[in-house]
C-alpha positions as CSV (number, residue, x, y, z in Angstrom):
1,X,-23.5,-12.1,-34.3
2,X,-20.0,-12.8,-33.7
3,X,-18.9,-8.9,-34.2
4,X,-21.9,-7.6,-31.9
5,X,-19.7,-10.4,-29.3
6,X,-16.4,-9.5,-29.9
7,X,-17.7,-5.5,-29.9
8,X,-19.2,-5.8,-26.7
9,X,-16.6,-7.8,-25.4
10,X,-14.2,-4.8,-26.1
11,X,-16.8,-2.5,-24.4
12,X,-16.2,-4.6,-21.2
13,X,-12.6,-4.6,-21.3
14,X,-12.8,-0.7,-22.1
15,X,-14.7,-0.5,-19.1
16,X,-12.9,-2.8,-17.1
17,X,-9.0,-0.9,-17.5
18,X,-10.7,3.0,-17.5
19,X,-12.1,1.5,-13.7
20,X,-9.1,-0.1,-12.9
21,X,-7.1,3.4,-14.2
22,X,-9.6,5.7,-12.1
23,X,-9.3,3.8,-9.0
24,X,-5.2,3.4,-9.8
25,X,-5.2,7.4,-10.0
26,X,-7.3,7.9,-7.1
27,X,-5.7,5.4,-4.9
28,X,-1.8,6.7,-6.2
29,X,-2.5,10.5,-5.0
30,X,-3.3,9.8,-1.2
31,X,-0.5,7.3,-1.0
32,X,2.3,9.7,-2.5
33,X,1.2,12.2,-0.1
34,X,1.3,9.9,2.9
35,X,5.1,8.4,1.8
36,X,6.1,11.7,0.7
37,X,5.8,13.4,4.1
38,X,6.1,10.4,6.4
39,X,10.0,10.2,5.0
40,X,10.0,14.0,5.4
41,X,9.2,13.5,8.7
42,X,11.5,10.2,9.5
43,X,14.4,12.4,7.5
44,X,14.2,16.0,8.8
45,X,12.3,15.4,11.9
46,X,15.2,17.0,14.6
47,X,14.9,19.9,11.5
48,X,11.4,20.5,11.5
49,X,9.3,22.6,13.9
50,X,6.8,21.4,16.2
51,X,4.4,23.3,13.9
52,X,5.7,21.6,10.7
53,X,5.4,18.1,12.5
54,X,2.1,18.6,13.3
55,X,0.9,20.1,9.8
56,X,2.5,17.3,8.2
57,X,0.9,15.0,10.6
58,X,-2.8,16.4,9.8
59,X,-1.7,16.0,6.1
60,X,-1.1,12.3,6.7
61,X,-3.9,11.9,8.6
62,X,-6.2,13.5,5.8
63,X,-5.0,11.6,3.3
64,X,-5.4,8.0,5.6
65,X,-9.1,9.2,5.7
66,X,-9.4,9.8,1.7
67,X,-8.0,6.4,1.8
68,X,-10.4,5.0,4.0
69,X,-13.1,7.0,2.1
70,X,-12.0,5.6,-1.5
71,X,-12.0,1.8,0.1
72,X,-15.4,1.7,1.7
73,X,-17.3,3.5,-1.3
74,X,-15.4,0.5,-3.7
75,X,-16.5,-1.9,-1.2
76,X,-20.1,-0.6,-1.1
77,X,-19.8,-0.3,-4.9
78,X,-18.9,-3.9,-5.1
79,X,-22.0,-5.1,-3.1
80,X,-24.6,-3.5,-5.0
81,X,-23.2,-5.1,-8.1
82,X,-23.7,-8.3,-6.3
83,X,-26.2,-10.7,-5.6
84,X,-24.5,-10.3,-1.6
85,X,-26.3,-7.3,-0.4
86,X,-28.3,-7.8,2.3
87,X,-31.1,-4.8,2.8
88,X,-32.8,-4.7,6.2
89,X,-36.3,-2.9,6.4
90,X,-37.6,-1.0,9.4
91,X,-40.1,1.6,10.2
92,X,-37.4,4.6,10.4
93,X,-37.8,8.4,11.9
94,X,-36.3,10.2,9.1
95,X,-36.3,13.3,11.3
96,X,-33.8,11.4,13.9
97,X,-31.8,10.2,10.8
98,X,-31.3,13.6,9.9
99,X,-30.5,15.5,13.0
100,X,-28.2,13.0,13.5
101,X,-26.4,13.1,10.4
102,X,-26.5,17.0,11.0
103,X,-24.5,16.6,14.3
104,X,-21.8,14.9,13.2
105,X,-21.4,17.1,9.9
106,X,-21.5,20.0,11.2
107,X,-18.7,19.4,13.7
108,X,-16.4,19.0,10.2
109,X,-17.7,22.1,8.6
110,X,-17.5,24.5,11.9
111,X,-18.1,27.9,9.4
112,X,-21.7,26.5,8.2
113,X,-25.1,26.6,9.6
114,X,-27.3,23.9,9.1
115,X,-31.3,24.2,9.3
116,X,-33.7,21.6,9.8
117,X,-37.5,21.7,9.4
118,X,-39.6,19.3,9.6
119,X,-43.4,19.0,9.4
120,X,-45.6,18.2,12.1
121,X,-46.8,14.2,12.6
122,X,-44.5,12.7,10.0
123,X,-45.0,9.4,9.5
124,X,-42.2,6.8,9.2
125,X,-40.4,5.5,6.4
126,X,-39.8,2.2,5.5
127,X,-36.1,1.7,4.7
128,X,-32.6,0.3,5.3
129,X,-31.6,2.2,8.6
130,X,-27.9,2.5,7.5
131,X,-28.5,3.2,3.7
132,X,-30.5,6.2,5.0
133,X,-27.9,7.3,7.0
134,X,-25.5,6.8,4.3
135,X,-27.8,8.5,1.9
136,X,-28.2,11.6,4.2
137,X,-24.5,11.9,4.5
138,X,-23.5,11.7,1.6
139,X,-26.0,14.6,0.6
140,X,-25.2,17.1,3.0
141,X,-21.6,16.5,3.2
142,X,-21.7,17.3,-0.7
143,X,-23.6,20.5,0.6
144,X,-21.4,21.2,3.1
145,X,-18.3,20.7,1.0
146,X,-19.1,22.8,-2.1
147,X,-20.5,25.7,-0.5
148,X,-18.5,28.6,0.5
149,X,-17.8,29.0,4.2
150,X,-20.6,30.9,5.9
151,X,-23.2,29.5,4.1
152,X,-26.1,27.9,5.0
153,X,-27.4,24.0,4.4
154,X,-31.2,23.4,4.6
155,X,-32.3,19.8,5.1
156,X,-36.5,19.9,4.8
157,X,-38.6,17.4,5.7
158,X,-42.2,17.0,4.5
159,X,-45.0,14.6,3.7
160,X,-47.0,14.3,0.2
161,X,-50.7,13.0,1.6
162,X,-51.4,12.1,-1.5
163,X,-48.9,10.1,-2.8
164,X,-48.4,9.0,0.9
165,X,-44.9,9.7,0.8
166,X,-41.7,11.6,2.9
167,X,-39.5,13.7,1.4
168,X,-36.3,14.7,2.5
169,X,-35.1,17.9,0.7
170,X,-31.0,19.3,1.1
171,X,-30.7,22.6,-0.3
172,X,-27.2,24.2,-0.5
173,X,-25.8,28.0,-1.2
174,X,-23.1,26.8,-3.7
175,X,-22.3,27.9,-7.4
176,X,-24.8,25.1,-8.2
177,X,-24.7,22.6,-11.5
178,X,-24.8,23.3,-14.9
179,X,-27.8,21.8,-16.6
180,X,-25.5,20.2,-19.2
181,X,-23.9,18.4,-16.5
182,X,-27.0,17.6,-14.1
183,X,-27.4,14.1,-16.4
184,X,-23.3,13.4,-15.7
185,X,-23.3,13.7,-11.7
186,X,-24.8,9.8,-11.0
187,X,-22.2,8.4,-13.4
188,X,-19.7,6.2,-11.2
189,X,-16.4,8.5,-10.7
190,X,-17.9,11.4,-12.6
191,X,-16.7,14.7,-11.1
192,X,-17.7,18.1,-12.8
193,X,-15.2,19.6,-13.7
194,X,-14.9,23.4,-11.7
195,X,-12.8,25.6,-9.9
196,X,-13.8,24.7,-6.5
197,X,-14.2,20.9,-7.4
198,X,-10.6,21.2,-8.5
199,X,-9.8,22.1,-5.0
200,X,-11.9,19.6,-3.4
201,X,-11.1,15.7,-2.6
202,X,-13.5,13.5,-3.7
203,X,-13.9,10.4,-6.0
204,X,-17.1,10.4,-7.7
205,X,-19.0,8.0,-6.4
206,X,-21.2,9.4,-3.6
207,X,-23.9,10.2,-5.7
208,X,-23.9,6.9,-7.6
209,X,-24.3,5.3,-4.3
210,X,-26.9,7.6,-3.4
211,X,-28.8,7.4,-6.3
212,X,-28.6,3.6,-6.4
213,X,-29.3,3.3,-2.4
214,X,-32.2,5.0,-2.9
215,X,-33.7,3.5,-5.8
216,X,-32.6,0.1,-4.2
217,X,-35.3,0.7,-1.4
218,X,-37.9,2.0,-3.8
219,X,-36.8,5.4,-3.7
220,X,-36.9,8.5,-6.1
221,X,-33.6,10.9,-6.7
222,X,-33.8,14.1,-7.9
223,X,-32.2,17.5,-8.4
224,X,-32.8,20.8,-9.5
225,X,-29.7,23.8,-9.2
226,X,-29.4,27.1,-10.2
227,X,-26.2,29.4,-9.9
228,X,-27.5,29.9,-6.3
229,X,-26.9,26.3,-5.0
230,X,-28.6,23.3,-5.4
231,X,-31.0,21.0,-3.9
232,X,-31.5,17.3,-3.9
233,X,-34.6,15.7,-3.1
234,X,-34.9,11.9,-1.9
235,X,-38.7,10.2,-2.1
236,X,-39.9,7.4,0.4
237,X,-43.2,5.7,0.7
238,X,-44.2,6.1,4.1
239,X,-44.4,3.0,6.5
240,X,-47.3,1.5,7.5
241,X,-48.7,-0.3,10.4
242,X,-48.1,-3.3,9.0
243,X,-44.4,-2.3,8.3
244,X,-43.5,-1.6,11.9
245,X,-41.9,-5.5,12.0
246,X,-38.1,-6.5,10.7
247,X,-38.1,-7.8,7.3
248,X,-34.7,-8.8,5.3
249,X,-35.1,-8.8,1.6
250,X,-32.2,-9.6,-0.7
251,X,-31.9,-7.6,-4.0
């Protein structure tokens, strides 16, 4: 018994230092950028060109975000590891949840179109109003981001009678996923490893929060990607009448 401790003990502490060395890495690249050409700029500045300034500014400015992105995922990490998060249930439009996402996606991605349909008389869904949202962004910001410019991002919307459920579908024109590394892409800080992901920031942990977001509200995740793109697929039971008032339940 004391070996299966001490072995699974070590496991932690593996654990422990590769998260602490991802999240070193990932939090050392954006902050050399940022020193290295903020003491460009406070050492050549009467040198530079106004066009220089301002690329280097951007640069900065980039990286701050990446930053800001890195910190919030951790922090959202952190909470659903926790006893602390709080999820609040209401009767949500996912249509309205979408179209809104949309809008403020597609102002970053200016080159892409973006499609929604939607069927008729949809009912509501019962979930977290800002895990949906988070969800949704995640999701088609991914779309957005590893699809080639001029391409187009589907988000459909449709109801299963049956199973009296909504799905929200986010389809993509991207080199899609390898099936050997469809089973890799929830992992916390997994990245597959590609040409264009080289090129692209990101720290691998979008889709773990969207997978775990999801199935935290009762949710179903799934994907299916060919080397035409790839689509993602997020299952909620739809509300009922009874549903319609504020509930909180802590997971």
């Amino acid at each position: 018994m004391q070996n299966i401790g001490e072995e699974n003990i070590n496991e932690l502490e593996k654990a422990h230092m590769d998260f602490i060395s991802t999240v070193s890495h990932e939090l050392r690249t954006p902050l050399t950028s940022i020193r290295g050409f903020a003491d460009t700029l406070l050492s050549s500045y009467d040198r530079l060109t106004p066009e220089q300034r301002e690329k280097f500014l951007l640069i900065i400015k980039d990286q701050s975000n990446r930053l800001i992105n890195l910190v919030e995922n951790l922090l959202t990490v952190s909470k659903m590891q926790s006893d602390k998060e709080l999820l609040v249930y209401k009767s949500i439009d996912a249509v309205q949840t979408a179209e809104y996402v949309i809008q403020i996606i597609k102002n970053q991605y200016i080159t892409h179109k973006y499609i929604l349909n939607k069927e008729k008389n949809l009912p509501k869904i019962l979930v977290d109003s800002d895990k949906l949202q988070q969800i949704l962004m995640n999701l088609i910001d991914n779309a957005s981001k590893y699809s080639p410019d001029n391409t187009t991002v589907t988000v459909d919307i449709s109801q299963d009678y049956d199973k009296n459920t909504v799905t929200i579908s986010v389809k993509d024109e991207g080199i899609g996923i390898k099936s050997e590394d469809i089973g890799k892409i929830f992992n916390k800080f997994s990245r597959i490893d590609s040409p264009l992901t080289r090129k692209i920031q990101g720290n691998g942990l979008g889709l773990y929060i969207t997978k775990t977001l999801t199935e935290k509200m009762g949710g179903e995740i799934s994907v299916n990607s060919s080397p035409k793109g790839s689509e993602f697929k997020i299952t909620f039971k739809a509300a009922t009448p009874e549903d319609n008032g504020l509930k909180k339940i802590k997971e």
